[in-house]
C-alpha positions, -999 to 999 in steps of 0.1 A, spaced: 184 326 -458 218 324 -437 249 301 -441 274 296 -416 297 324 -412 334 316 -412 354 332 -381 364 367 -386 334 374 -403 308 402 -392 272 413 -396 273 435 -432 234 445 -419 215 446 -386 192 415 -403 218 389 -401 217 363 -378 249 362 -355 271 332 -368 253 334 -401 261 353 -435 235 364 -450 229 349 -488 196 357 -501 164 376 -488 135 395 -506 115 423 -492 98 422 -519 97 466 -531 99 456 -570 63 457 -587 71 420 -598 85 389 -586 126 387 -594 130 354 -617 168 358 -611 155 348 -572 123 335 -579 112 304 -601 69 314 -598 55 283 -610 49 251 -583 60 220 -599 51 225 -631 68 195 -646 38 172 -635 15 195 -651 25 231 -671 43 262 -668 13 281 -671 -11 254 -654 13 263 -619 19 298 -627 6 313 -592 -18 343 -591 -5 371 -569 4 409 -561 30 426 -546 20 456 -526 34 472 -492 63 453 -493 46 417 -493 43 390 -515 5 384 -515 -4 348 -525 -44 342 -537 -66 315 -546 -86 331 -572 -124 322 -582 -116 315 -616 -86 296 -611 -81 263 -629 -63 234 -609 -26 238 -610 -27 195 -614 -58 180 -621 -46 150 -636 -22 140 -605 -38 163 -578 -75 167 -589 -93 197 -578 -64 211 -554 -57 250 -569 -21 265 -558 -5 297 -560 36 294 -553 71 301 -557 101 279 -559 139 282 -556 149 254 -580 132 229 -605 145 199 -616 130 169 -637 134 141 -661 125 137 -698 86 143 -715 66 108 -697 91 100 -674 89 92 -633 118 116 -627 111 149 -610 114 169 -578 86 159 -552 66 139 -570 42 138 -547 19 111 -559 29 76 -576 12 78 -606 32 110 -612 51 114 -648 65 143 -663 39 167 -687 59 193 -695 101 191 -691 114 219 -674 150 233 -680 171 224 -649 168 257 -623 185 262 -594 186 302 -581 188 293 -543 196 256 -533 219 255 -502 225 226 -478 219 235 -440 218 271 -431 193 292 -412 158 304 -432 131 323 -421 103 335 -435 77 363 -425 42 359 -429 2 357 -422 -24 333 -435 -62 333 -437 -87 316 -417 -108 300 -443 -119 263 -446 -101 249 -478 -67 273 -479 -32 254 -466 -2 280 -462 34 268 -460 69 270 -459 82 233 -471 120 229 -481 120 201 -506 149 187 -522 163 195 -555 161 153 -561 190 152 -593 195 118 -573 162 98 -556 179 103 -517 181 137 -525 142 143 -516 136 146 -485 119 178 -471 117 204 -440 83 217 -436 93 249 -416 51 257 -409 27 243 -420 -9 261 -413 -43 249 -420 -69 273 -428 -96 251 -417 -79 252 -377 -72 290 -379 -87 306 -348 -86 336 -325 -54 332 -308 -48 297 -307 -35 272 -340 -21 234 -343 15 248 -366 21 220 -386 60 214 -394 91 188 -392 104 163 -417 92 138 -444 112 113 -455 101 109 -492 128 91 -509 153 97 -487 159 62 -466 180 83 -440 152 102 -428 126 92 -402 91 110 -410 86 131 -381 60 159 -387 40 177 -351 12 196 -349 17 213 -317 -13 233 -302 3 273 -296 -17 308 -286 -10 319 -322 -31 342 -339 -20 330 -377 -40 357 -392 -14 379 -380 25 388 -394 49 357 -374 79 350 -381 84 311 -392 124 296 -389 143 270 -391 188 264 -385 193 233 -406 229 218 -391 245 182 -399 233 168 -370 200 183 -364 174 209 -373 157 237 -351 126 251 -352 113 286 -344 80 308 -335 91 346 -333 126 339 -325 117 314 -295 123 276 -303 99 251 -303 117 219 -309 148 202 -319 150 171 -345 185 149 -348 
């Protein structure tokens, strides 16, 4: 992730972006996640800390996200049957049985477990980017969504940078799924594409977006694809 460089500045390392500073990145080399970076739980205020604990392993330099066959549901009360393996950059929410809490993502929503306020990487506008594959199997959704921290209701909306579904994986061709959803944010028009590319997901791509105040990029392998005001 990249903020705005200020003039003056330089590259300190051939990954930056030119114009950007780079804050925060992970190769992930360590045998385990790094919970200074890393919150590895998905929401877990609507359901547990260890109901959204993901299942994963690090190993030649990747972050390797699984669905395992004896998983539980990370949410079965709120998001019945739906299993999840993820990592977040911030948690926020409200008291035990409240309504208040980051992305809650169905109405009936209240808060199981509080959570002590987190926040390791939560920047406004910059440039992110994140490497990665997915699987081609029927039931498996892989993504990159920027949600907001919400400590205020406006504060909610969210940038889905890709968005891929297993069950349209195929050989050199996908619908990427990203844009914007409104959520509680009134500012926000809901604009989310699925745009038909010759993308073999199954393979490493590199997913981006440069977040501005006036509008948002999106990026396949360093090429844009489109721009939302």
């Amino acid at each position: 992730m990249h903020t705005p460089s200020t003039p003056g500045d330089f590259p300190a390392n051939p990954i930056e972006k030119p114009g950007y500073r780079l804050e925060f990145h992970d190769e992930f080399a360590d045998a385990a996640l790094d919970e200074r970076r890393w919150v590895p739980r998905y929401l877990p205020q609507w359901s547990s800390r260890a109901q959204a604990a993901p299942r994963y392993q690090i190993r030649d330099g990747a972050l390797v996200l699984q669905i395992a066959h004896d998983q539980a549901p990370w949410c079965p009360e709120f998001d019945g049957p739906n299993r999840c393996s993820s990592i977040q950059t911030g948690v926020y929410a409200g008291p035990l049985g409240s309504a208040v809490g980051q992305h809650r993502f169905n109405p009936a929503c209240v808060v199981r477990e509080e959570q002590p306020p987190q926040r390791t990487y939560t920047p406004q506008y910059g440039y992110f980017e994140l490497r990665a594959r997915a699987v081609a199997h029927p039931s498996n959704l892989v993504a990159l969504w920027m949600i907001g921290y919400e400590d205020a209701p406006e504060r909610s909306a969210e940038i889905a940078i890709m968005e891929i579904k297993g069950w349209h994986v195929a050989p050199q061709r996908l619908p990427l799924g990203y844009g914007l959803h409104p959520w509680g944010d009134a500012s926000i028009t809901d604009a989310f594409f699925e745009d038909e590319l010759p993308l073999d997901a199954t393979q490493f791509h590199i997913y981006a977006a440069e977040w501005t105040p006036t509008h948002i990029d999106f990026y396949l392998d360093n090429q844009k694809i489109r721009t939302l005001r």
